[in-house]
N, CA, C and O atoms as CSV, one atom per row, in Angstrom:
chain,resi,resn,atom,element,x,y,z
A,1,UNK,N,N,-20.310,-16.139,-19.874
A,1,UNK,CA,C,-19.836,-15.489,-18.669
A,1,UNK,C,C,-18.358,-15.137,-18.874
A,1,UNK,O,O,-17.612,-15.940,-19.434
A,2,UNK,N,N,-17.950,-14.021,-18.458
A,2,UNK,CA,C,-16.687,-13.281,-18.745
A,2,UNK,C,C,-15.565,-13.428,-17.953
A,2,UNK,O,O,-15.326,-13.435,-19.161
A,3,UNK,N,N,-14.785,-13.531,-17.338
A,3,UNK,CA,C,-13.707,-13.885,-16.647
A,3,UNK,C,C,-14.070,-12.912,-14.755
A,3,UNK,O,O,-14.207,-13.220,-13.571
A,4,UNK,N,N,-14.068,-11.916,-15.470
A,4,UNK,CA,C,-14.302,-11.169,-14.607
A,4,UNK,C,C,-15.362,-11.373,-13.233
A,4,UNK,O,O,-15.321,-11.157,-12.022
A,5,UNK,N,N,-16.216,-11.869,-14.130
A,5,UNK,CA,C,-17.775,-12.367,-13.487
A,5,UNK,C,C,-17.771,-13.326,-12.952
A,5,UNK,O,O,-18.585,-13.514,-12.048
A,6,UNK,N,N,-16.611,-14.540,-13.407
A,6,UNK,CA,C,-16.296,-15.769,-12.509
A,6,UNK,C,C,-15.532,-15.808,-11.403
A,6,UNK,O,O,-15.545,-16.544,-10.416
A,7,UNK,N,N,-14.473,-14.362,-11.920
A,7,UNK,CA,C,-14.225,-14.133,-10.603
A,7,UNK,C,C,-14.655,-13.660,-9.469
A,7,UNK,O,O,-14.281,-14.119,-8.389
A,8,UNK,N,N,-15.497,-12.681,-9.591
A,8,UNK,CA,C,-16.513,-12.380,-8.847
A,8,UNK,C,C,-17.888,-13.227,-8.156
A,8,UNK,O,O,-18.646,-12.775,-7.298
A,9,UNK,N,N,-17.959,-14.695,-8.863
A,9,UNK,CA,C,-18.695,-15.402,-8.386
A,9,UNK,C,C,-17.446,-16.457,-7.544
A,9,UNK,O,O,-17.842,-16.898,-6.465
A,10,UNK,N,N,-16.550,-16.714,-7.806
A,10,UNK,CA,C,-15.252,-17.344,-7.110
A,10,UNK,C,C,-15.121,-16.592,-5.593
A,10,UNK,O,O,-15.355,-17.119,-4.506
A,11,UNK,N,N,-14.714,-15.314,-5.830
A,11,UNK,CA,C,-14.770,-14.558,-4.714
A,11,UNK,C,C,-16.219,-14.536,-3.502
A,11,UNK,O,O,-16.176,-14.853,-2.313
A,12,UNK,N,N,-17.313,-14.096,-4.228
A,12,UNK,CA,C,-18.514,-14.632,-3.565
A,12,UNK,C,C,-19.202,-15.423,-2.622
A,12,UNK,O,O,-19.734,-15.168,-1.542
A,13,UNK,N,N,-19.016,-16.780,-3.515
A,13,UNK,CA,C,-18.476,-18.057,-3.198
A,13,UNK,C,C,-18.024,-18.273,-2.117
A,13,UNK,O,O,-18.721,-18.663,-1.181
A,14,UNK,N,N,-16.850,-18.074,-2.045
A,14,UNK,CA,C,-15.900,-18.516,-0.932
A,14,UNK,C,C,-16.197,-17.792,0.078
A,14,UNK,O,O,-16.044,-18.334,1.173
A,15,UNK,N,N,-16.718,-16.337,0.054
A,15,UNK,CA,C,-17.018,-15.572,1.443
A,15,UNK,C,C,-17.995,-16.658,2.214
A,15,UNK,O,O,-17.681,-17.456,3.097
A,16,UNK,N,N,-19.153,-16.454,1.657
A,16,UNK,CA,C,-20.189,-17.415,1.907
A,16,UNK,C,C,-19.806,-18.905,2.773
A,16,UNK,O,O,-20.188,-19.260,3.888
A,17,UNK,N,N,-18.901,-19.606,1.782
A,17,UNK,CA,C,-18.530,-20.665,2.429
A,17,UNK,C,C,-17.866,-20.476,4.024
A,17,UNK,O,O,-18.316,-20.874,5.099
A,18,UNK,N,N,-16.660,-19.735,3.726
A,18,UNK,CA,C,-15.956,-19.391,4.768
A,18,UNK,C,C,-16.552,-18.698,6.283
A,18,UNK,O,O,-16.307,-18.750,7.488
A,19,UNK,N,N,-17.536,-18.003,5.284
A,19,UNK,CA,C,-18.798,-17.654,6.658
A,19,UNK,C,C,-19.234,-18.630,7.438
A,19,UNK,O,O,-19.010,-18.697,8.646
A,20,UNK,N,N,-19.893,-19.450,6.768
A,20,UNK,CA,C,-20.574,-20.656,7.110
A,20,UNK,C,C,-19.766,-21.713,8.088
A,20,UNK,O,O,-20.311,-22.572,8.782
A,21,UNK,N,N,-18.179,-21.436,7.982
A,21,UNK,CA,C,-17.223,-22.490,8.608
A,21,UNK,C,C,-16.251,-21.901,9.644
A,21,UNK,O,O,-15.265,-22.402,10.183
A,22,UNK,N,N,-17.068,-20.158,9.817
A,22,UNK,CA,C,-16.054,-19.766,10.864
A,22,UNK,C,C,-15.921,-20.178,11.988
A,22,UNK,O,O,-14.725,-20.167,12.276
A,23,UNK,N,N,-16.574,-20.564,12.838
A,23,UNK,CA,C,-17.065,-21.716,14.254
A,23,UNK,C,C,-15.945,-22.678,14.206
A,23,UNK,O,O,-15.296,-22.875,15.233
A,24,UNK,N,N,-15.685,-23.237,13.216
A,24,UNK,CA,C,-15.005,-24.924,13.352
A,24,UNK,C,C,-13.401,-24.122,13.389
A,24,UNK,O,O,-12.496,-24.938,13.563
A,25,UNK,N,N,-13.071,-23.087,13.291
A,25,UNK,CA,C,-11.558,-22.596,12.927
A,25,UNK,C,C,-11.522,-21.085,12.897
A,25,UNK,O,O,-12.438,-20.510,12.309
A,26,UNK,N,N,-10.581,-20.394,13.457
A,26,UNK,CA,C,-9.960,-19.203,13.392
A,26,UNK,C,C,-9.411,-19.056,11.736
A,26,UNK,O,O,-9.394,-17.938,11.221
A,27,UNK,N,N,-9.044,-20.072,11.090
A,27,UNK,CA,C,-8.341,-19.734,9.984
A,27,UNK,C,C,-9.603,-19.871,9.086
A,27,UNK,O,O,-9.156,-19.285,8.101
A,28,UNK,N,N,-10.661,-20.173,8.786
A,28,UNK,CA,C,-11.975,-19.683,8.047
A,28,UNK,C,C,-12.029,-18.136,8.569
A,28,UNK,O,O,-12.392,-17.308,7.734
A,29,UNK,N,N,-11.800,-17.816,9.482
A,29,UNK,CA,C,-11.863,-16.169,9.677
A,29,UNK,C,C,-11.189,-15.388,8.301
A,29,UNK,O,O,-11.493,-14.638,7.373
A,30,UNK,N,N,-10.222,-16.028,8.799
A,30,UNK,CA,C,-8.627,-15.421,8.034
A,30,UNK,C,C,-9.479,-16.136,6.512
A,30,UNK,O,O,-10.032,-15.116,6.101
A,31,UNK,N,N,-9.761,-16.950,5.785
A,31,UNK,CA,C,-9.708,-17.562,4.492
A,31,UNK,C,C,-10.925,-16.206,4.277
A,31,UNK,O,O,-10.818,-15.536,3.250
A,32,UNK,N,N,-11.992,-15.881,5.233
A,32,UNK,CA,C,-12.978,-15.092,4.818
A,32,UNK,C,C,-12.779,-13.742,4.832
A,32,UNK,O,O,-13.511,-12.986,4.194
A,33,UNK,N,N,-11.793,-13.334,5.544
A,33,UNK,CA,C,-10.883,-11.929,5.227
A,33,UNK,C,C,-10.646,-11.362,4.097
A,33,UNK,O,O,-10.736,-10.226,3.632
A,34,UNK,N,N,-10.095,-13.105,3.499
A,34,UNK,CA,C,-9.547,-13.108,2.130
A,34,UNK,C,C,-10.183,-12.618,1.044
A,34,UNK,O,O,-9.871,-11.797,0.181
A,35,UNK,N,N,-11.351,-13.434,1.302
A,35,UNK,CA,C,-12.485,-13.903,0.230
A,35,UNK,C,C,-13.127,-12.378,-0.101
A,35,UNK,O,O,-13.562,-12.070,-1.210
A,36,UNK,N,N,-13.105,-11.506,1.041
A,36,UNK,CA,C,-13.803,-10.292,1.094
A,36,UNK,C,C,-12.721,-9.209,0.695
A,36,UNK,O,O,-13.175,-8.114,0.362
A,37,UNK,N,N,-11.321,-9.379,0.687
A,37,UNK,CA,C,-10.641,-8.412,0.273
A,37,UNK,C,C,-10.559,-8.817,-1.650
A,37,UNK,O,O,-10.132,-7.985,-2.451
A,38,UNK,N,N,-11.079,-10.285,-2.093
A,38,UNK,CA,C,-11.224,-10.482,-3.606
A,38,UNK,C,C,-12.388,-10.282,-3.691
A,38,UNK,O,O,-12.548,-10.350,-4.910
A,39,UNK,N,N,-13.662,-10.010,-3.126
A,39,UNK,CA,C,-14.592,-9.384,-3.028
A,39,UNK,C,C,-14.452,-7.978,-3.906
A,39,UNK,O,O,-14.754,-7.709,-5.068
A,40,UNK,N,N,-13.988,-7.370,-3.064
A,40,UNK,CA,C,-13.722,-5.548,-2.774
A,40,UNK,C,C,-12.732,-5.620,-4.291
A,40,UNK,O,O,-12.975,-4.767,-5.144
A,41,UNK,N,N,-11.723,-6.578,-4.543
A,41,UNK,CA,C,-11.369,-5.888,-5.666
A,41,UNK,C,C,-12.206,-6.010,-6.794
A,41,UNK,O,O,-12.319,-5.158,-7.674
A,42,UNK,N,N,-12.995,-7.474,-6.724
A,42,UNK,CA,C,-13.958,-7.901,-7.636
A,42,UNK,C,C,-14.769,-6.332,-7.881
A,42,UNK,O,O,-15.040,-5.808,-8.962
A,43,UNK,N,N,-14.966,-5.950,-6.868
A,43,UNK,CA,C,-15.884,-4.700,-6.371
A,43,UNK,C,C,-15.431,-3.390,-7.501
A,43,UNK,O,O,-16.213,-2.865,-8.294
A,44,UNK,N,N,-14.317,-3.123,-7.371
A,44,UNK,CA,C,-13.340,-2.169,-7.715
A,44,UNK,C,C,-13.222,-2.198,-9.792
A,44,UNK,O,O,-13.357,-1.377,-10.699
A,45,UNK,N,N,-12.930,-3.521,-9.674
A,45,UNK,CA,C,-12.752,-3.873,-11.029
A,45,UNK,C,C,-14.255,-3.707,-12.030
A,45,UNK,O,O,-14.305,-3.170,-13.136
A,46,UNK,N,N,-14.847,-4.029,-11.643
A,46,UNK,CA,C,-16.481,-3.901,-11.792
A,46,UNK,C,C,-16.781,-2.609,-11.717
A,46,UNK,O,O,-17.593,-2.576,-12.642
A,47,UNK,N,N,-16.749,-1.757,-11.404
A,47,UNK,CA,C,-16.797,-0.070,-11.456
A,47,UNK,C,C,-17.832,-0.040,-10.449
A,47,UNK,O,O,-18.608,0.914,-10.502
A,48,UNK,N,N,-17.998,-0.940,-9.501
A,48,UNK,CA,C,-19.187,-0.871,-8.139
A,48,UNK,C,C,-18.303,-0.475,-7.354
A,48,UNK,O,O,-17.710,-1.331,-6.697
A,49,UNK,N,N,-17.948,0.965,-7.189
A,49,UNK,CA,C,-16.988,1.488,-6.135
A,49,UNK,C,C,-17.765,1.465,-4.449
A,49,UNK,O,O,-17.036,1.443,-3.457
A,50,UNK,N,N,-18.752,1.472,-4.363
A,50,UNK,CA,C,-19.569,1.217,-3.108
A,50,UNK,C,C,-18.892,0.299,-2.838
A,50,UNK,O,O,-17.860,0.369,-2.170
A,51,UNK,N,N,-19.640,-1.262,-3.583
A,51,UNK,CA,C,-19.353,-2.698,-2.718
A,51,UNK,C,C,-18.201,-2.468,-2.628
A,51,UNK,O,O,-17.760,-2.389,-1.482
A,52,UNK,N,N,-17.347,-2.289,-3.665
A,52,UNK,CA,C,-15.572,-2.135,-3.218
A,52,UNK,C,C,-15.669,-2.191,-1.796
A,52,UNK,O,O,-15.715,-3.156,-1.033
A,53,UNK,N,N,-15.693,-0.878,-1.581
A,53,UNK,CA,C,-15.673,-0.344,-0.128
A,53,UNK,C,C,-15.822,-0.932,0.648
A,53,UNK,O,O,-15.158,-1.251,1.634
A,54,UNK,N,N,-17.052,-1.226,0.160
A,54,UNK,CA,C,-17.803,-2.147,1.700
A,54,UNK,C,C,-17.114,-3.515,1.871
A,54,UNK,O,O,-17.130,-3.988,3.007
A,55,UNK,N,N,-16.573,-4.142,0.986
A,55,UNK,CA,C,-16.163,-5.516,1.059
A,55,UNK,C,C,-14.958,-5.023,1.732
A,55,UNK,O,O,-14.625,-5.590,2.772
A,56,UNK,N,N,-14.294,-4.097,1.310
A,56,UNK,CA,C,-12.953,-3.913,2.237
A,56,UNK,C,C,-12.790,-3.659,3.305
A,56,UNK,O,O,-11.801,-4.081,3.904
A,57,UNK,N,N,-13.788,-2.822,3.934
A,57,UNK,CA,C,-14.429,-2.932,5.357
A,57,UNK,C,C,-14.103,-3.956,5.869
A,57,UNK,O,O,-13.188,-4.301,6.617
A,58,UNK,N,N,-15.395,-4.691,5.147
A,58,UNK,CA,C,-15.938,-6.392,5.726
A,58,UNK,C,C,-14.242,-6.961,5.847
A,58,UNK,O,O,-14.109,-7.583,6.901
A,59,UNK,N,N,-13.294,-6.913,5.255
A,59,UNK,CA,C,-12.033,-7.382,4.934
A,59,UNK,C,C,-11.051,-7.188,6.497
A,59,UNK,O,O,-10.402,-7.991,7.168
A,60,UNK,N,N,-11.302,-5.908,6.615
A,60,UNK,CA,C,-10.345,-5.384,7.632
A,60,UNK,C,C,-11.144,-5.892,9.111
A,60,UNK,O,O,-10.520,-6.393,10.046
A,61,UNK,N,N,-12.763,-5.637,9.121
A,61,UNK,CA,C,-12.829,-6.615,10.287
A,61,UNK,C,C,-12.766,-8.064,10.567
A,61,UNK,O,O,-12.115,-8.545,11.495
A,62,UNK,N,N,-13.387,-8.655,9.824
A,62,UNK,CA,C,-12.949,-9.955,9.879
A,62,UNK,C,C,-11.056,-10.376,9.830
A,62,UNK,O,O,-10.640,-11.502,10.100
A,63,UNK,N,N,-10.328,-9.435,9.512
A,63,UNK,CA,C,-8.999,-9.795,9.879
A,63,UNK,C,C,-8.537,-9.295,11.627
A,63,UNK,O,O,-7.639,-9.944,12.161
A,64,UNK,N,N,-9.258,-8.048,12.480
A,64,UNK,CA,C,-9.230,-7.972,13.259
A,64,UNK,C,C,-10.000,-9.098,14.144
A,64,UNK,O,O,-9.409,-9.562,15.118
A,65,UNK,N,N,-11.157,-9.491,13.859
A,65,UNK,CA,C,-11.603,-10.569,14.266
A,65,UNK,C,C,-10.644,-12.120,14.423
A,65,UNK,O,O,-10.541,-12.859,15.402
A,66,UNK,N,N,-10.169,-12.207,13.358
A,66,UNK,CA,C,-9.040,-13.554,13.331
A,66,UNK,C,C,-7.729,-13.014,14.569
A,66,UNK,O,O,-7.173,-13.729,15.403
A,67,UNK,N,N,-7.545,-11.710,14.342
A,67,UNK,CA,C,-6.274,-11.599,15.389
A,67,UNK,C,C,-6.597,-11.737,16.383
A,67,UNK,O,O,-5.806,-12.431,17.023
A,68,UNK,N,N,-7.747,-11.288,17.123
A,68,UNK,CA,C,-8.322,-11.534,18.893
A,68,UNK,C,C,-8.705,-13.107,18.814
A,68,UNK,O,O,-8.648,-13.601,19.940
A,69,UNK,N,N,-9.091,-14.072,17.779
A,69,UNK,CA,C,-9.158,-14.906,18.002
A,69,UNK,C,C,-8.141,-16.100,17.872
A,69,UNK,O,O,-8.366,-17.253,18.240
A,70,UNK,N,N,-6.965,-15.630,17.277
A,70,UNK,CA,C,-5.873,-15.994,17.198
A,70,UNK,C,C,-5.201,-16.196,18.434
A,70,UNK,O,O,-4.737,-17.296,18.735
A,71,UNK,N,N,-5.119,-15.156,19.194
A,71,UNK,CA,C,-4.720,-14.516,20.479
A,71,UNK,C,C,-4.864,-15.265,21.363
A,71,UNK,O,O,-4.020,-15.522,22.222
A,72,UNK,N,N,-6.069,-15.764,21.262
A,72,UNK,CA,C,-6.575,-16.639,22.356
A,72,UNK,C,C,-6.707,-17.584,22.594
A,72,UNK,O,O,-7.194,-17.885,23.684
């Protein structure tokens, strides 16, 4: 397995997790923001310009999501 690919399973990974733990914390929002903007580059770097995309999406709402729930 290549560096690249671990990172991409690192990135993965952690969305998943962070999904799984958004309930208990606003800042699993924010860690899964994260996870999805190393997603999207994972995405990028990989020449899967789609998922890119889409993970960066996924990136920008889940960070709007953390701010209204921040907020409150």
């Amino acid at each position: 397995m290549d560096l690249l690919s671990l990172f991409g399973l690192f990135a993965v990974s952690g969305m998943l997790v962070t999904y799984a733990l958004e309930r208990r914390s606003s800042w699993f929002i924010l860690a899964f923001a994260t996870f999805c903007a190393l997603g999207s580059l994972y995405g990028f770097l990989q020449g899967a310009w789609p998922f890119g995309l889409v993970e960066a999406v996924w990136a920008i709402v889940a960070l709007l999501r953390w701010r209204r729930e921040a907020s409150n």
